[in-house]
N, C-alpha and C positions, 0 to 999 in steps of 0.2 A: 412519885413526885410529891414533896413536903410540898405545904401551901406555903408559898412565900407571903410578909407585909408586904403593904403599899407601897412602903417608903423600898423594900427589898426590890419590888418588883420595878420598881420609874430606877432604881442602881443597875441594877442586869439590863434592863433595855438599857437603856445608856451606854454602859460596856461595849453592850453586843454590836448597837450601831456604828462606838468610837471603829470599834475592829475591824467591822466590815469599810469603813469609810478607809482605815490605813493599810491592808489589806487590798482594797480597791487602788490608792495612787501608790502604792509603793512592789504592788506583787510578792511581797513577801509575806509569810505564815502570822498571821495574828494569833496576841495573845488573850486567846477566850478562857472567861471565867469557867469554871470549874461547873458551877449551877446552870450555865447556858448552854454547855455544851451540846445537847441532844437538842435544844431548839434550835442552834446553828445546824444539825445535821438535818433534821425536819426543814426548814428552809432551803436548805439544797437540794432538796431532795423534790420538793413542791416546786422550787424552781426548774426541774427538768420540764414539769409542764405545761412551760410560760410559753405562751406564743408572741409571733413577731406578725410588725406589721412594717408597710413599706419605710415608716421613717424611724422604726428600729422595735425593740421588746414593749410588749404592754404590760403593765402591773397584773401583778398577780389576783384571778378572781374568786371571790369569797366561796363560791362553786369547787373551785378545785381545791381548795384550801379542807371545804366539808368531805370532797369528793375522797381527797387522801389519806383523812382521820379514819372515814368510815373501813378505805381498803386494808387499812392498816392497824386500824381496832384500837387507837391512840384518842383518851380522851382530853382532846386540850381543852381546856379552861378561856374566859373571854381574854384574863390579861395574856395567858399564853399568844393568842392569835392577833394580838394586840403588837407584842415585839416581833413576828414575821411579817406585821405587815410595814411597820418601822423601818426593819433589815430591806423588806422590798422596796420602800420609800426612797433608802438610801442608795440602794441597787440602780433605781429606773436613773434619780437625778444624777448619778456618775455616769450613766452609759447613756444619757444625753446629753453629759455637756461635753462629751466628746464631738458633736456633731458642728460642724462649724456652720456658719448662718452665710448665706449667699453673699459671696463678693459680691456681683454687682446690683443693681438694681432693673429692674426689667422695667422698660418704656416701652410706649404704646406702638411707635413700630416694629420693636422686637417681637412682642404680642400678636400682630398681626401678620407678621412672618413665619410664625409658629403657626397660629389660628387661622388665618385670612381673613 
């Protein structure tokens, strides 16, 4: 892994999240840069061990993130871990704004028909 610039490193996160965000609403194969390519697979890869909760996936945590470098003997760097957690950033806010927000509004004898 050459040490990318600054400037190099905020161009590939960039890319990587445009990808995943058109990739996300369109289903089709994104075109990943050349130099992201193994962080895109690193991120899939970490993301198999994303848990859910009941109002859908929780962001990926810094724990599993360490947990998967160590198993795998991959030493990522801060900006490396810096663009997976971006890609997850973009990840979580697509697969929430799918959820749609309650039609109605819930009143206090609906509440208490539920509750008593």
């Amino acid at each position: 892994m050459a040490p990318l610039s600054i400037k190099s490193q905020r161009r590939l996160k960039a890319q990587l999240v445009k990808a995943l965000e058109q990739h996300l609403q369109s289903g089709a194969k994104s075109k990943i840069p050349e130099a992201g390519e193994w962080l895109w697979f690193f991120f899939c890869q970490i993301s198999k061990s994303r848990t859910y909760h009941a109002n859908g996936p929780n962001p990926l945590q810094w724990s599993e993130i360490e947990a998967w470098m160590r198993l795998y003997r991959w030493p990522l760097e801060a900006h490396h871990i810096d663009i997976i957690r971006a890609l997850d950033e973009t990840w979580i806010k697509h697969s929430r704004s799918d959820q749609q927000a309650p039609s109605q509004q819930i009143n206090t004898g609906a509440f208490d028909a539920v509750f008593g």
